[in-house]
C-alpha positions in Angstrom: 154.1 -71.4 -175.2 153.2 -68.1 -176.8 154.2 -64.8 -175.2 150.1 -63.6 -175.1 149.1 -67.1 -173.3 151.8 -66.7 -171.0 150.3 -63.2 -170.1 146.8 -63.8 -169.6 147.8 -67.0 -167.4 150.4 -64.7 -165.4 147.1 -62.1 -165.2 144.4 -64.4 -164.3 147.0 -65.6 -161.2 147.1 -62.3 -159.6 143.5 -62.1 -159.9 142.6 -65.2 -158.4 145.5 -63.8 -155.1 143.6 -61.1 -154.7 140.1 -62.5 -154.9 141.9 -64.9 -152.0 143.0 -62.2 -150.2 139.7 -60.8 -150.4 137.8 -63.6 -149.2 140.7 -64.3 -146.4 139.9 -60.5 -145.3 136.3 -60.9 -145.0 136.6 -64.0 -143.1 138.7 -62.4 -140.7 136.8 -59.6 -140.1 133.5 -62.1 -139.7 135.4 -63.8 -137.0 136.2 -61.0 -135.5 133.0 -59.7 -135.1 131.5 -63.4 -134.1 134.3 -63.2 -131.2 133.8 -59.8 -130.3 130.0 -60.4 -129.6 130.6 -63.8 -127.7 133.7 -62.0 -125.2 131.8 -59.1 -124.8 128.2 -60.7 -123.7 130.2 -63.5 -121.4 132.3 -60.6 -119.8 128.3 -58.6 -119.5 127.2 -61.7 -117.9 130.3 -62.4 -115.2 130.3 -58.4 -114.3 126.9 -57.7 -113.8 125.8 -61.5 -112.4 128.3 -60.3 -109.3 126.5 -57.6 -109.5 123.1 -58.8 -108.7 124.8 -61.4 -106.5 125.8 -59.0 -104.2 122.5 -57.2 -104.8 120.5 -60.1 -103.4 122.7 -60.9 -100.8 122.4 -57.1 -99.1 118.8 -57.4 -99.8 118.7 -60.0 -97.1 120.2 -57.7 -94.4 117.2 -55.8 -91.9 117.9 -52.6 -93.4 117.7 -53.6 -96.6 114.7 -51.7 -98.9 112.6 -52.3 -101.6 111.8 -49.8 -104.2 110.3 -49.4 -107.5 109.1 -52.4 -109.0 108.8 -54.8 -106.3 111.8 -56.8 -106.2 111.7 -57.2 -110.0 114.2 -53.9 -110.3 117.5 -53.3 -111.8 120.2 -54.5 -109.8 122.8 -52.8 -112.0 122.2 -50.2 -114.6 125.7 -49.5 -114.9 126.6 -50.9 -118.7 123.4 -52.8 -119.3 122.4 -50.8 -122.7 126.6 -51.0 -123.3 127.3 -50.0 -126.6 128.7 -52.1 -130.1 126.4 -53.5 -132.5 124.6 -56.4 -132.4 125.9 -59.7 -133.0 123.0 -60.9 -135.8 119.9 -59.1 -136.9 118.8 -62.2 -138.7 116.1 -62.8 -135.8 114.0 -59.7 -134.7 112.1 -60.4 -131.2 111.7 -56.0 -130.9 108.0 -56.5 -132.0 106.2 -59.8 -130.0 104.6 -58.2 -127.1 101.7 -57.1 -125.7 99.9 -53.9 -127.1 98.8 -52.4 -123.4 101.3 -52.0 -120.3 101.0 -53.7 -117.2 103.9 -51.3 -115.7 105.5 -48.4 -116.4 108.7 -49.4 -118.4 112.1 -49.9 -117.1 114.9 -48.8 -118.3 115.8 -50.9 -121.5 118.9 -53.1 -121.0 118.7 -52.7 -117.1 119.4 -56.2 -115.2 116.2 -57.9 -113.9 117.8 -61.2 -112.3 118.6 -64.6 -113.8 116.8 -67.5 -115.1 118.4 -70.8 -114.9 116.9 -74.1 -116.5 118.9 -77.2 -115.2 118.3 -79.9 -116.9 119.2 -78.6 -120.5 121.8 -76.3 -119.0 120.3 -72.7 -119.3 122.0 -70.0 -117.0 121.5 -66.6 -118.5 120.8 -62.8 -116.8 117.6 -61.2 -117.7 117.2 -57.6 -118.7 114.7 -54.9 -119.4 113.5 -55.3 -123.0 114.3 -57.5 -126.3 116.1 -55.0 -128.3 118.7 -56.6 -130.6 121.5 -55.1 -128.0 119.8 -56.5 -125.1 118.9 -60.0 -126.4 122.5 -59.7 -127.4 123.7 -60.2 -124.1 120.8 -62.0 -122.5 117.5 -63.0 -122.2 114.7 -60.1 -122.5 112.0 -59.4 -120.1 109.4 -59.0 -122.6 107.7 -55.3 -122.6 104.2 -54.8 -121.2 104.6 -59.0 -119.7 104.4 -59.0 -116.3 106.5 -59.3 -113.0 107.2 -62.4 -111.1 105.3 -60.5 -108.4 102.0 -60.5 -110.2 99.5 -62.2 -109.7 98.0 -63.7 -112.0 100.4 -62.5 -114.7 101.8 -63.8 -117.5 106.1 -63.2 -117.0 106.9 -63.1 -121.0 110.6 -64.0 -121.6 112.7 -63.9 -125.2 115.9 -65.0 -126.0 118.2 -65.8 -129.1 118.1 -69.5 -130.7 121.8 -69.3 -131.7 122.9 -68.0 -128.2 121.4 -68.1 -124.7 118.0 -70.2 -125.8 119.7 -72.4 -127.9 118.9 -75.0 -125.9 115.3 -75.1 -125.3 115.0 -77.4 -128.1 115.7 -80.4 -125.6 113.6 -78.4 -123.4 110.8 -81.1 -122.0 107.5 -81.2 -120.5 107.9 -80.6 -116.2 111.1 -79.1 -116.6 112.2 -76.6 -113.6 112.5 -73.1 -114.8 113.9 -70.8 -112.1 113.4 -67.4 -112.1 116.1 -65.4 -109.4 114.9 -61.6 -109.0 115.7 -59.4 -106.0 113.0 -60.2 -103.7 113.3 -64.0 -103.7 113.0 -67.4 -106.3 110.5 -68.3 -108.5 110.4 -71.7 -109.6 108.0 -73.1 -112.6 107.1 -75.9 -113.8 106.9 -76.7 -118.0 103.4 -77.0 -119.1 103.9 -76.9 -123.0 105.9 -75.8 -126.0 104.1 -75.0 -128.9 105.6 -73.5 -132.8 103.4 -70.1 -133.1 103.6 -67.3 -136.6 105.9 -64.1 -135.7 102.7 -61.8 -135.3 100.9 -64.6 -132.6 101.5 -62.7 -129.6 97.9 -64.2 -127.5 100.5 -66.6 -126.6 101.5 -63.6 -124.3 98.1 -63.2 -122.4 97.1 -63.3 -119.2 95.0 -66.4 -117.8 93.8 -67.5 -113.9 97.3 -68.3 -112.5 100.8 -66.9 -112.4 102.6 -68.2 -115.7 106.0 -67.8 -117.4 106.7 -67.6 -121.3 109.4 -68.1 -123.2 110.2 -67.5 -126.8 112.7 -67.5 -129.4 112.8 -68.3 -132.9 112.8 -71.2 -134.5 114.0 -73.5 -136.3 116.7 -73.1 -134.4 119.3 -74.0 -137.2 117.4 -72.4 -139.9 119.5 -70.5 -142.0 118.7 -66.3 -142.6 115.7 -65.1 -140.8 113.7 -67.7 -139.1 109.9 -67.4 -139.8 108.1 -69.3 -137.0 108.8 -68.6 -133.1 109.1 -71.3 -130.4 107.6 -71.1 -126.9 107.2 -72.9 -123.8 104.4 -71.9 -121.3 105.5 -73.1 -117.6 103.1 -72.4 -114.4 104.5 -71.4 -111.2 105.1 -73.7 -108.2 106.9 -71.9 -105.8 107.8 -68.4 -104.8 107.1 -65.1 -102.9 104.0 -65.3 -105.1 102.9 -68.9 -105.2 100.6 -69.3 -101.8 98.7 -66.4 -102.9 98.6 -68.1 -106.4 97.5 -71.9 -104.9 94.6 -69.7 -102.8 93.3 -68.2 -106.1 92.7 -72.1 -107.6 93.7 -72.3 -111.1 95.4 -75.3 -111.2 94.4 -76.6 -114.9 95.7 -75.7 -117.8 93.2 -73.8 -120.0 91.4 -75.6 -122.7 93.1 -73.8 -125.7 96.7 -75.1 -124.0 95.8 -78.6 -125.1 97.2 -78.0 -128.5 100.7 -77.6 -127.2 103.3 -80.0 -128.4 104.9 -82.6 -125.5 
């Protein structure tokens, strides 16, 4: 074999090491960051779940006091904003909400409560906000939504598709959706889930009765930023809020709900 073939193959061998090594590295570093995000929102959601835990339980004593926003309040603001960066900012939620306030606006990242949905296996704190750090670690109370508490209000909810809402897409029609905030339970009940556009935030108003929203993006294994939003509309059955609700009436679904999917 002559001495200049010999060379170039010799040449073109180291380059294809290092474009391995290369690759290697930035796979490494990918994981890394993949893990880094998953540890450090299941260690956000053991510490400061204990945290509201305990909350609720020494709300329960006779001395115990409300404050602020009714129940609906941080439990722990210790750590909520936390710092890092986020794990994907392939799916922005920072902009579907309401133009006008209900409230003034808690602090963003500070813990709300929990919101668990049995049957598809949703357990997940809630926080002030839906900033990519927030919505990082758990599901976001949607700014200028409602409270629990309100009523009628319209409690608007996001989450991620690859992490925390993942699974609403088994999510069915009369599934339970409980909603755990300092001053007691709220359960609803699944009314609808409908595929909206980004900017379609009426999905987010208020109608005769209390109602929860939740959204995420979707499809929920589409690849790069997802251009359609998901959301389920439940009504509330039971809660510190729900006799007060039943007396008000309300109890069918509005006439522009029919078009939601089963």
């Amino acid at each position: 074999m002559p001495y200049m073939l010999k060379q170039n193959l010799s040449r073109r061998g180291t380059l294809l090491l290092w474009v391995e090594r290369l690759l290697l590295g930035i796979g490494l570093v990918c994981l890394g960051v993949v893990a880094y995000a998953m540890i450090d929102a299941s260690w956000f959601q053991y510490r400061q779940g204990r945290l509201f835990d305990r909350a609720r339980a020494a709300r329960q004593a006779p001395d115990a006091t409300t404050g602020g926003r009714g129940g609906w309040r941080s439990a722990a603001r210790d750590g909520a904003a936390g710092q890092g960066r986020p794990a994907s900012e392939t799916d922005r939620l920072d902009t579907f909400h309401p133009a006008a306030p209900t409230l003034p606006p808690a602090e963003e990242g500070s813990l709300m409560g929990r919101i668990e949905i049995p049957r598809v296996g949703v357990s997940a704190l809630v926080l002030e906000g839906i900033s990519g750090e927030t919505l990082r670690r758990g599901v976001g109370h949607v700014p200028n939504t409602a409270l629990p508490r309100q009523v009628p209000g319209n409690v608007g909810l996001a989450g991620h598709r690859d992490s925390v809402f993942r699974s609403l897409k088994d999510i069915r029609k009369n599934d339970l959706i409980n909603v755990e905030t300092m001053e007691g339970t709220y359960r609803y009940s699944v009314d609808w889930m409908q595929i909206v556009n980004p900017d379609d935030v009426a999905v987010l108003s208020v109608s005769n009765r209390p109602e929860l929203t939740l959204v995420t993006c979707y499809p929920f294994f589409f690849v790069g930023t997802a251009p359609e939003r998901f959301v389920v509309r439940a009504h509330l059955l039971e809660g510190p809020a729900a006799d007060q609700a039943n007396g008000g009436g309300g109890g069918q679904e509005s006439s522009g709900q029919s078009a939601g999917r089963p």
